[in-house]
BAVO-201077 format. One line per 3 residues: number of its first residue (from 1); for each residue x, y, z of C-alpha. Coordinates in pm, 1 decimal, always signed. Layout:
N
NUM> X/Y/Z | ...
END
This chain:
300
1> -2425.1/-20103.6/+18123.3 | -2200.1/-20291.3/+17923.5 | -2304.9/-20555.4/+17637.6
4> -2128.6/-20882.7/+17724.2 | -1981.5/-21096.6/+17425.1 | -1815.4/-21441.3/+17512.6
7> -1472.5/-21433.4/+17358.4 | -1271.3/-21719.9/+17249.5 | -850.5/-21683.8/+17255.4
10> -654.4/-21982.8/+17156.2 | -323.6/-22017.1/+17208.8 | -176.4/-21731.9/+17018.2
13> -343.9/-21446.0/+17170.2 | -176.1/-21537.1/+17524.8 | +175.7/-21544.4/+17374.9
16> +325.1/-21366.3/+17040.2 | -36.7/-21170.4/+16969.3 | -112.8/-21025.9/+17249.6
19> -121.4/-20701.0/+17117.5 | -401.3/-20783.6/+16876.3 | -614.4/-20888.8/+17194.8
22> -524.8/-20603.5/+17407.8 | -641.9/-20364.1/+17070.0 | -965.9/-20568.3/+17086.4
25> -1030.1/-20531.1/+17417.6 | -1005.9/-20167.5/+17423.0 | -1234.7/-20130.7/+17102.1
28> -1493.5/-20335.4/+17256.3 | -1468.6/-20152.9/+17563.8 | -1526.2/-19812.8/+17373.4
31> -1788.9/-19926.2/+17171.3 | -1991.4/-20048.9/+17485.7 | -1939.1/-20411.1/+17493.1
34> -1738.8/-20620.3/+17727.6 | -1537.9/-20898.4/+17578.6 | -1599.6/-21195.2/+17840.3
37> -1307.3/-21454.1/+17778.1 | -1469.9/-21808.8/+17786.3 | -1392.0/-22056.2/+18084.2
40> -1195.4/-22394.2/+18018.0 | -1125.4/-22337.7/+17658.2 | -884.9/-22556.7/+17493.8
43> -620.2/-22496.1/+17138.7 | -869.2/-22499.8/+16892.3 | -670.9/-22813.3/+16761.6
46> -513.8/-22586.4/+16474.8 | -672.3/-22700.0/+16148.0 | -1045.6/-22894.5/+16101.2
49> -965.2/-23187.5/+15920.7 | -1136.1/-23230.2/+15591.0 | -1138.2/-23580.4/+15485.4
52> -1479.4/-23701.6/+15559.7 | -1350.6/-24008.2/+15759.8 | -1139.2/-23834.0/+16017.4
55> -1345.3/-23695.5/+16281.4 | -1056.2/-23700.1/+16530.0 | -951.6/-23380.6/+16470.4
58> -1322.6/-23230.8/+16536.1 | -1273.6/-23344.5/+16888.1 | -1077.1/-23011.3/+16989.7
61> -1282.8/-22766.3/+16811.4 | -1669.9/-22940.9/+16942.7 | -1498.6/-22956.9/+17279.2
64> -1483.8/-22585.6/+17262.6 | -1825.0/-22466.6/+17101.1 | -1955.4/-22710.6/+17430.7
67> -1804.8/-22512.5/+17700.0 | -1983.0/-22179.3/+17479.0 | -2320.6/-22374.7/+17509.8
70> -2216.3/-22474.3/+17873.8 | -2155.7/-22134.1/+17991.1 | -2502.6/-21994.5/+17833.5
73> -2442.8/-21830.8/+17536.2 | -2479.2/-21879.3/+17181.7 | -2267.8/-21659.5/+17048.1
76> -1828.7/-21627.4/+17086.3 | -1602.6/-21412.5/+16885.8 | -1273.1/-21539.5/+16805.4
79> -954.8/-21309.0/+16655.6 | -710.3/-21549.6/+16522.2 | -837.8/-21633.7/+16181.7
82> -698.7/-22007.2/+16182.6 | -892.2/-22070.1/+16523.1 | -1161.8/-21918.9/+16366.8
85> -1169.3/-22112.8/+16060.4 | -1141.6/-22408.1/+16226.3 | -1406.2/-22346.6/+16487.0
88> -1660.2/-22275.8/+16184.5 | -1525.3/-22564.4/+15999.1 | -1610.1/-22793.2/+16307.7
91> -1954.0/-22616.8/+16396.9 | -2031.7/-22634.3/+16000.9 | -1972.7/-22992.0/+15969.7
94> -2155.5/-23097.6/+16303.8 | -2474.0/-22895.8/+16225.3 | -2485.5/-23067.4/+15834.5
97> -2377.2/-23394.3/+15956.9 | -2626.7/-23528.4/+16231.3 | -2441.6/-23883.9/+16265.1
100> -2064.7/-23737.1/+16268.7 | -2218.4/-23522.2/+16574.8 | -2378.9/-23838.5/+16751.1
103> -2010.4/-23995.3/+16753.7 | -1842.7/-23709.4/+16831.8 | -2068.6/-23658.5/+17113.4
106> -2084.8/-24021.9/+17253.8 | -1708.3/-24048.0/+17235.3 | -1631.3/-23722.9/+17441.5
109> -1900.0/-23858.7/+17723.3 | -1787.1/-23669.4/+18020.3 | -1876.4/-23338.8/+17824.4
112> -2219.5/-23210.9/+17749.9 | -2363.5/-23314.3/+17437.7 | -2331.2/-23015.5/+17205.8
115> -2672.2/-22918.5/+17044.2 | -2590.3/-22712.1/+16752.5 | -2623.7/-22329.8/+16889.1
118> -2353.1/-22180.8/+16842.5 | -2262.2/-21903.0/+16605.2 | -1906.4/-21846.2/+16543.3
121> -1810.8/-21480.5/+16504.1 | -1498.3/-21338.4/+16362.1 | -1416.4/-21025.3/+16530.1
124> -1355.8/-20846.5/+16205.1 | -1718.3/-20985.8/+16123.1 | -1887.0/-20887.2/+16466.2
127> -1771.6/-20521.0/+16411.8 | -1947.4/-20547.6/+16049.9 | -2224.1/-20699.1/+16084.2
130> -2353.4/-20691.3/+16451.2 | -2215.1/-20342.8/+16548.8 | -2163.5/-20121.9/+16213.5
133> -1872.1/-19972.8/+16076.0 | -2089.2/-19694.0/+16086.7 | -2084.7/-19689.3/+16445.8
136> -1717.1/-19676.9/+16452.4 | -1687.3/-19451.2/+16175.0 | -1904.7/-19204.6/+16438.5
139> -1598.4/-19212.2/+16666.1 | -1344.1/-19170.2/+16484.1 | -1092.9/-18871.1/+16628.8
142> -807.1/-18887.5/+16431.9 | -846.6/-18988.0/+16110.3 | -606.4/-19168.0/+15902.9
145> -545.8/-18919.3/+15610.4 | -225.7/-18931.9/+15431.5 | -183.7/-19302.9/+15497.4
148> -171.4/-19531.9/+15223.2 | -240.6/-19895.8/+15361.6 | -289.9/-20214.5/+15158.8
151> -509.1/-20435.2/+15328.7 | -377.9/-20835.7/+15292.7 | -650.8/-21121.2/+15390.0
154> -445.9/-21418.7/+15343.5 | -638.4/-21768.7/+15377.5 | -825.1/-21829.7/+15613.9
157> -1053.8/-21562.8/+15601.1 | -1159.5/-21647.0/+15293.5 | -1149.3/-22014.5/+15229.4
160> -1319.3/-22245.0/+15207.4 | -1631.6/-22031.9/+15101.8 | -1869.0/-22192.3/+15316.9
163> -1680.9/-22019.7/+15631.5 | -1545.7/-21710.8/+15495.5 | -1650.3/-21344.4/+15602.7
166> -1653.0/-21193.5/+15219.0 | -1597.8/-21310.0/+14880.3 | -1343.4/-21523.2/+14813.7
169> -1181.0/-21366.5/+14482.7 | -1297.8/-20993.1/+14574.3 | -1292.9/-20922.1/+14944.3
172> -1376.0/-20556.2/+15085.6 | -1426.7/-20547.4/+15466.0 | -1089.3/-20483.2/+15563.3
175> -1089.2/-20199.1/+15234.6 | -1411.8/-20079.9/+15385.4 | -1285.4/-20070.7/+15709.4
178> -982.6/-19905.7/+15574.6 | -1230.0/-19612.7/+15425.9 | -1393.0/-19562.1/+15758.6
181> -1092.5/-19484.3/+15970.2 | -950.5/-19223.3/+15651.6 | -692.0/-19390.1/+15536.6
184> -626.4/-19436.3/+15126.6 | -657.0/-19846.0/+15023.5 | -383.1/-19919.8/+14760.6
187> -507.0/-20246.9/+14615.8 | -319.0/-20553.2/+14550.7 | -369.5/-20838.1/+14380.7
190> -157.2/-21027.9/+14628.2 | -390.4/-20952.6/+14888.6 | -541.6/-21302.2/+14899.4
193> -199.5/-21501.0/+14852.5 | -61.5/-21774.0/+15146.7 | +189.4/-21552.0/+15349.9
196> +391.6/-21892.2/+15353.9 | +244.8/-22032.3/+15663.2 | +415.4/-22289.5/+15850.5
199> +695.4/-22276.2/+15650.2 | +813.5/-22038.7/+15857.0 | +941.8/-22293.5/+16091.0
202> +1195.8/-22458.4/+15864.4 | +1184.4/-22291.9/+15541.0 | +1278.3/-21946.2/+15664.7
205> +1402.8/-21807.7/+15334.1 | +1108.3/-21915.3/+15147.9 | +856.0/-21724.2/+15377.4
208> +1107.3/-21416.5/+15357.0 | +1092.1/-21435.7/+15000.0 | +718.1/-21477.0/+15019.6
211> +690.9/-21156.5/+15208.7 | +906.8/-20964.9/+14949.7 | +664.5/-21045.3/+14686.2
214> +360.0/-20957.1/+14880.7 | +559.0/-20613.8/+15008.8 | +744.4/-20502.7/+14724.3
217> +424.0/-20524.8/+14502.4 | +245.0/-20281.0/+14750.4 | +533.9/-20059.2/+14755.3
220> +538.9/-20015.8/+14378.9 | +212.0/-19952.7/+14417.4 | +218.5/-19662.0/+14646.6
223> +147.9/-19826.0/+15005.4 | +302.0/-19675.8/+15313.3 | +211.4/-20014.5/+15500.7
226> -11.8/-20299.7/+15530.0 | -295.5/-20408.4/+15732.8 | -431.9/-20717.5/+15818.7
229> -612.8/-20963.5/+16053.9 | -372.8/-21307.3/+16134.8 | -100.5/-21331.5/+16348.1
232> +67.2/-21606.0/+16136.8 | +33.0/-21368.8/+15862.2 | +179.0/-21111.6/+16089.1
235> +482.6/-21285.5/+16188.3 | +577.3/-21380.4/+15859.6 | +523.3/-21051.6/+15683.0
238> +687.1/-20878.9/+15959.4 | +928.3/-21080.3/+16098.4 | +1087.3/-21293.7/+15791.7
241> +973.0/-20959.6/+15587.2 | +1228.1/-20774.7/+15795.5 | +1469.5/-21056.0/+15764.0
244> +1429.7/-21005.3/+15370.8 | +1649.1/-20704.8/+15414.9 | +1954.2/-20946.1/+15390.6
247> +1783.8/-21124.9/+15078.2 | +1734.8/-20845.2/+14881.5 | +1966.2/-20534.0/+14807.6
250> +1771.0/-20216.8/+14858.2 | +1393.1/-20329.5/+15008.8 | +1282.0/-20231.5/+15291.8
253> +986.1/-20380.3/+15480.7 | +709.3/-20169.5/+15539.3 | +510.9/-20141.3/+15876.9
256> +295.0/-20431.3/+15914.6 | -52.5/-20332.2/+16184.0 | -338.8/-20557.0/+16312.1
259> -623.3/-20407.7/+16170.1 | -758.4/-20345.5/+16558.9 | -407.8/-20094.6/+16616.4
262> -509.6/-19872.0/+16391.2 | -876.6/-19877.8/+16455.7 | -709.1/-19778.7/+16873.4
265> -508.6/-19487.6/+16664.6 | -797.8/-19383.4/+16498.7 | -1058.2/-19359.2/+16784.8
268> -747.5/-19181.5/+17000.3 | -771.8/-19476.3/+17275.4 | -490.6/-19518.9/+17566.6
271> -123.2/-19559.7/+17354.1 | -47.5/-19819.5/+17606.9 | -295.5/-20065.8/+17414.7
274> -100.8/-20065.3/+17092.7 | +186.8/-20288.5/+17138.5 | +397.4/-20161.1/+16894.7
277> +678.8/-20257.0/+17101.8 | +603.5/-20650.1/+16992.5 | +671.0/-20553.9/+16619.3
280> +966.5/-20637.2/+16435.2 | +951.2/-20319.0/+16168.3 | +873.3/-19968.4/+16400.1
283> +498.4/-19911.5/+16328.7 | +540.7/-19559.4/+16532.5 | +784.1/-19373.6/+16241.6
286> +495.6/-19384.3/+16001.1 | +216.8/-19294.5/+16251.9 | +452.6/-19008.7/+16386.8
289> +510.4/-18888.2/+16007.6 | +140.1/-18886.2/+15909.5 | +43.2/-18684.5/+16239.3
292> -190.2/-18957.8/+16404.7 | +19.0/-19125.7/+16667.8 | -130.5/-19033.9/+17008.7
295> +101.0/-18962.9/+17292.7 | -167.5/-18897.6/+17545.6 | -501.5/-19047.2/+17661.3
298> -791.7/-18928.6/+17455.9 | -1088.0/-19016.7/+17659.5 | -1433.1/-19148.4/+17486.4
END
């Protein structure tokens, strides 16, 4: 029998990443567990405000670790990393702040009164630390060898401290996840840089430059590709990276994977769960080269 984990969405995982959730589904459903999507949940509200005097923007988050509490569980993993962060950010400040929780609670009276139970799990951090890399190490079928991948964290894994998933300056999980599947991690010290965010929307150019400098750094470097967790971050490295083309004479962006595609490649699950078709730069010439890309069902 399956292990049930509540899972929380947001907003992004129904629309332009919903590739990274189908990957995540399928790994959890290998490993054993069943990712149980959580009823009534709401946007996340984006970003946890962090002037002490604003607890509007708390509202969204609390409204969301209530229905987890509601629905009997203490315990919901969440893949976006802004969602995430901002779920933490909420929970964090609720559970040190006894009187910003009273309010928040009193003003949202047709909810539950939230009590302070929930953990918030990143999924990158539930496959650490509650199931093992180990464990997936185990079942690994094809290997990564040959690949040279740069893992890139962006923000907000990371910051602020009090909610991040590894060390700010220095992080390793998605390195040692990296190791784990075979693959070779080219380091980078632009690993932890902004991918340009929201300036995506109407500073196109300066996010496409953005991604050059994050890329080209890699490339030097020797990285075939890069890996990583966000699908802001994705968009803008893949989507304005490819648009870079046009900026800069000669660069090519590289293939840009969720860290939970190439965990699918490596464990040899259904090629149907990839999504490669939502990417911007092919993902399957570099899989194809290297000898890993699946074209039939590998059962576990």
């Amino acid at each position: 029998m399956q292990k049930r984990i509540l899972y929380y969405p947001g907003c992004t995982l129904k629309t332009t990443a919903k590739n990274l959730e189908k990957t995540a589904y399928a790994i959890m459903q290998a490993l054993g567990y069943e990712l149980v999507e959580m009823h009534d949940w709401n946007c996340c509200g984006v970003v946890a405000s962090l002037t002490t005097d604003d607890l509007m923007h708390h509202l969204a988050p609390l409204r969301n670790l209530i229905h987890v509490e509601d629905q009997g569980e203490d315990k919901v993993v969440v893949l976006c990393d802004m969602c995430c962060n901002t779920l933490k950010q909420t929970n964090l400040r609720v559970k040190e702040n006894p009187d910003d929780l009273k309010t928040l609670n009193a003003f949202m009276d047709r909810e539950n009164d939230y009590k302070g139970t929930v953990k918030v799990y990143h999924f990158l951090e539930f496959l650490r630390d509650e199931i093992g890399f180990d464990v997936i190490k185990k079942m690994v079928k094809k290997p990564l060898h040959d690949m040279r991948i740069m893992p890139y964290y962006g923000c907000m894994l990371l910051r602020p401290r009090e909610v991040a998933i590894d060390d700010a300056e220095d992080p390793q999980i998605l390195s040692d996840l990296l190791t784990i599947l075979g693959a070779e991690v080219i380091d980078n010290p632009f690993k932890i840089e902004c991918c340009g965010s929201y300036h995506t929307i109407e500073e196109k150019q300066l996010v496409s430059r953005r991604a050059y400098r994050i890329t080209s750094y890699a490339v030097e470097r020797g990285a075939d590709a890069i890996m990583l967790s966000c699908p802001l971050c994705h968009f803008n490295l893949d989507v304005r990276g490819k648009e870079a083309e046009k900026l800069f004479k000669g660069y090519k962006q590289i293939p840009i994977y969720y860290y939970t595609q190439l965990i699918s490649v490596a464990l040899g699950l259904d090629p149907s769960v990839y999504g490669f078709d939502q990417h911007m730069v092919d993902p399957t010439l570099l899989l194809k080269k290297k000898g890993v890309l699946h074209t039939r069902k590998i059962e576990i």
